[in-house]
C-alpha positions, 0 to 999 in steps of 0.5 A: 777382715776380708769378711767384714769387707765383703759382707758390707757389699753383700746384701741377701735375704736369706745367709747360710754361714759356716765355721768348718773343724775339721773332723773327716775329710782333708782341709781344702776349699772343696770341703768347706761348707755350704754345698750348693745343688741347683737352688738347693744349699745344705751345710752339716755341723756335727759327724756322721759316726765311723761313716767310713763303713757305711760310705760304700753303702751310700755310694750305691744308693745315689744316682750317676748324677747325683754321686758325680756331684760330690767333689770333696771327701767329707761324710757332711757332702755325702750326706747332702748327696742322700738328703737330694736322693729323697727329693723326686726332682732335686733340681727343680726350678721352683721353690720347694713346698717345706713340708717336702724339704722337712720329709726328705730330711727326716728319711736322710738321717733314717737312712744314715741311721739304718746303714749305721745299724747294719755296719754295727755302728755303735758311736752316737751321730751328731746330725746337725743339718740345715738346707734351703731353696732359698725361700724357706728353711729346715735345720734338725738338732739331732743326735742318735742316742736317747740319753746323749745331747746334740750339738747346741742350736738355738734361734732368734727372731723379730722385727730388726736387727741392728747395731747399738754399739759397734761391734754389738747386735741385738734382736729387736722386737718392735711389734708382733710380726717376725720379720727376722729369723737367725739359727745359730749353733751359738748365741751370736749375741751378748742379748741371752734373752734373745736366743731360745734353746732348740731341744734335741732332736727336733726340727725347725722349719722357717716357712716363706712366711717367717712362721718358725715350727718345731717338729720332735723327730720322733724315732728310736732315740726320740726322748718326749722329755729330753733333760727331765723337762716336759715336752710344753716346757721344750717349746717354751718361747718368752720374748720381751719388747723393747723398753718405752720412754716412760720406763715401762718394760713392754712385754709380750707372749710370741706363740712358738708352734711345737707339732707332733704327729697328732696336734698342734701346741701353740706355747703362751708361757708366762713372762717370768718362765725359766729358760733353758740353761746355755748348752755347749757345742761338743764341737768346734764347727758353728753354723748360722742361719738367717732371713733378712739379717744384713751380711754385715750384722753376722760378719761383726758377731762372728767369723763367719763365712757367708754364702 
């Protein structure tokens, strides 16, 4: 109830949200996520496999100032601790251009990876990670095995979204324009046609625009066909208008981008393409990322926490 109370006062246009399960670390306010670092906010869904062998190793790589930051005793905080130790200033004032943001969470979980590797680590991390400088966004779905899935994200995007019955939302697509952008661990909706599957291991990017681009992580455990589909078919986007007065379903393509490291995908499928079936999170955290979406509209969908 505190939630709902609060959000109806919060308006924001950008809401990082955090539901913490406790999987490393003791259960305390300084543990909970978003962490915040300058205009820097970083949250974690997943673990950071048998990360107390490798927690000396990222210890040493950080600077005096950015290891004396960390407060609580999660591998999630430590992580963020490694992703401002790629950023050359992490406390600028200025927005950060995204493809910076998108780079230093590439060589973060490399690193996590690497120190891994060294250690003998052979348990599969679940690095689910998503940070913002307040003006655009990077979220990875990524889990470091070849065969394994990562925890579920999703997103959602159009031009409103608002209540038909309370208690209920649902994305509407009015036009063409994105003017709304949510990622979610899970659907936040009852509306499944709204909410399109992130494959694993890759990275999304919400830009200042609202132009929402998908990057494979392409490393070791970079599958090109995760779950037998071809890579066309894991960026497929179908999105269908609302429905007019005569009775007509307006329905229309929205072009998803799918990048690799040598071209740009732009996916018009058909309407009537299959979608990818609900995937479960393994784990008991969720996360939510969105732009423009009243504090309100997420406090009524899920317990949420918003930042």
């Amino acid at each position: 109830m505190n939630l709902i109370r609060l959000a109806d006062k919060i308006k924001s246009p950008l809401v990082f949200a955090h539901v913490r399960a406790s999987t490393a670390g003791s259960v305390s306010e300084s543990n909970c996520h978003p962490w915040q670092y300058g205009r820097l906010m970083f949250m974690h869904n997943g673990n950071v496999a048998d990360f107390h062998l490798i927690k000396r190793k990222v210890q040493e790589s950080l600077t005096d100032e950015i290891f004396l930051t960390v407060n609580g005793n999660t591998d999630s905080e430590w992580a963020f601790a490694v992703f401002l130790s790629q950023l050359k200033t992490p406390r600028q004032a200025d927005p950060f251009c995204h493809s910076v943001l998108k780079e230093a969470m590439l060589k973060t979980i490399a690193k996590l990876n690497a120190w891994g590797k060294e250690a003998g680590i052979t348990e599969a991390s679940m690095m689910n990670f998503a940070v913002t400088d307040g003006v655009s966004v990077v979220c990875s779905r990524y889990i470091s095995s070849r065969t394994l899935e990562a925890a579920s994200l999703y997103f959602s995007s159009g031009t409103r979204f608002e209540s038909y019955k309370p208690g209920h939302y649902r994305m509407i697509k009015a036009d063409k324009r994105e003017d709304i952008v949510v990622i979610a661990s899970e659907p936040l909706t009852f509306e499944k046609a709204d909410w399109l599957t992130i494959p694993t291991n890759t990275m999304v990017v919400i830009t200042s625009k609202l132009n929402v681009l998908m990057y494979p992580i392409i490393d070791e455990y970079h599958n090109p066909a995760p779950l037998g589909r071809a890579p066309e078919q894991a960026s497929v986007a179908v999105v269908q208008g609302e429905g007019r007065g005569d009775g007509a379903r307006d329905q229309r393509h929205r072009e998803v981008v799918f990048v690799d490291d040598h071209r740009v995908i732009p996916t018009v499928p058909a309407v009537d393409s299959p979608r990818p079936d609900k995937e479960q999170s393994t784990l008991g955290h969720s996360e939510s990322v969105a732009r423009d979406v009243p504090a309100r509209a997420l406090a009524s969908t899920a317990p949420v926490m918003v930042a």
